[in-house]
C-alpha positions as CSV (number, residue, x, y, z in Angstrom):
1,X,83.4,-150.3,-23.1
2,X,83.4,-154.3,-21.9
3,X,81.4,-155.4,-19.8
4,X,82.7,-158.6,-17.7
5,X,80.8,-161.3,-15.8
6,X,81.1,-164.8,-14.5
7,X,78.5,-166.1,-17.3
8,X,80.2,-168.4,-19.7
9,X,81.1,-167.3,-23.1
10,X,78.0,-169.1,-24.7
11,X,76.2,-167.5,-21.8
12,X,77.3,-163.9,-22.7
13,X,77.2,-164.0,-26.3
14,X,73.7,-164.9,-26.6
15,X,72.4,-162.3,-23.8
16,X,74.6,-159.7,-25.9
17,X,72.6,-160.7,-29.3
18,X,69.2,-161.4,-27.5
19,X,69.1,-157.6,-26.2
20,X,71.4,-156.3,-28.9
21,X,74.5,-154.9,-26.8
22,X,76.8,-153.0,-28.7
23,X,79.7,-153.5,-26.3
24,X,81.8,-156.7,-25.9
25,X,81.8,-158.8,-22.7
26,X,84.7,-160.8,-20.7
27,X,83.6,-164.3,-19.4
28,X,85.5,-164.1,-15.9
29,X,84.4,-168.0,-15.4
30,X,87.8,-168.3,-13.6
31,X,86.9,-165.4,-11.3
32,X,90.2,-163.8,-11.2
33,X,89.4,-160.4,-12.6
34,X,86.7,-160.0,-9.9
35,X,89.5,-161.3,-7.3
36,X,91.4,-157.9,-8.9
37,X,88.3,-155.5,-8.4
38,X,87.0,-156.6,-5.3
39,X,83.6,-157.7,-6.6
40,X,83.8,-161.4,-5.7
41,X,81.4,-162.9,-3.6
42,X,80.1,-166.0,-2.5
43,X,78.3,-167.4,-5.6
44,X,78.0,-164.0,-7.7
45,X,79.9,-161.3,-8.2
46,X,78.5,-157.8,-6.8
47,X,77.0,-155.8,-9.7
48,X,79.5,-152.8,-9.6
49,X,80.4,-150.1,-12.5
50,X,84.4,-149.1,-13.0
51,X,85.0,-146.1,-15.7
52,X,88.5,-146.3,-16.6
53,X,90.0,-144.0,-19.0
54,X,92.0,-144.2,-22.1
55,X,95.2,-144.5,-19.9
56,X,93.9,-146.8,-18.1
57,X,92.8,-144.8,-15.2
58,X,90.5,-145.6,-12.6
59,X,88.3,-142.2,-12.6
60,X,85.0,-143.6,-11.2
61,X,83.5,-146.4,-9.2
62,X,79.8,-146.8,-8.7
63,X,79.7,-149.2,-5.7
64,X,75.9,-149.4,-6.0
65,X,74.0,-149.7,-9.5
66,X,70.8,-148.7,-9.8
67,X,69.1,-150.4,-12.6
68,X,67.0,-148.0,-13.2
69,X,69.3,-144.6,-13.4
70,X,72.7,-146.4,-14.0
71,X,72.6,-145.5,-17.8
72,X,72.1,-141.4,-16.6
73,X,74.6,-141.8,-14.0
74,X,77.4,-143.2,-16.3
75,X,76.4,-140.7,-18.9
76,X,76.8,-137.8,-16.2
77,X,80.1,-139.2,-15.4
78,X,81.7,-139.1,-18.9
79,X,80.1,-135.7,-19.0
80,X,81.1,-133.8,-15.8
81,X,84.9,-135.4,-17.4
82,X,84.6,-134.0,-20.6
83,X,83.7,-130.6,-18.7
84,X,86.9,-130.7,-16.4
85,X,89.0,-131.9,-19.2
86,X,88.0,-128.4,-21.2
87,X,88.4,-126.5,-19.0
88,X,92.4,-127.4,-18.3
């Protein structure tokens, strides 16, 4: 998992230890990666969620994040995966 904003380096590391986040982050200070996804807008990025795989395949985009369900709704993504996944 990595999570990538426009925040600095400083910026990310200490929000990552102030709320203990056990995933790494990407400073995109350069805002090319956004560019890539189509997230950039005029001062901030929009808040969007990409699951890719191990492949590096693009098998879900959550265009809208809810703060307070996003966790659930990631979590039900990886599972309904796993699920198609055994049953191939």
């Amino acid at each position: 998992m990595l999570g990538i904003s426009y925040d600095s380096i400083r910026s990310l590391k200490a929000f990552k230890e102030k709320f203990n986040i056990p995933f790494d982050f990407l400073s995109d200070s350069e805002k090319v990666v956004g560019k890539q996804y189509g997230v950039n807008k005029f001062l901030f990025a929009s808040r969007k969620t990409f699951i890719i795989d191990e492949q590096g395949i693009l098998i879900h985009i959550f265009d809208e994040v809810n703060l307070n369900t996003h966790p659930t709704d990631v979590l039900n993504v990886f599972e309904t995966a796993k699920n198609e996944e055994e049953t191939k």
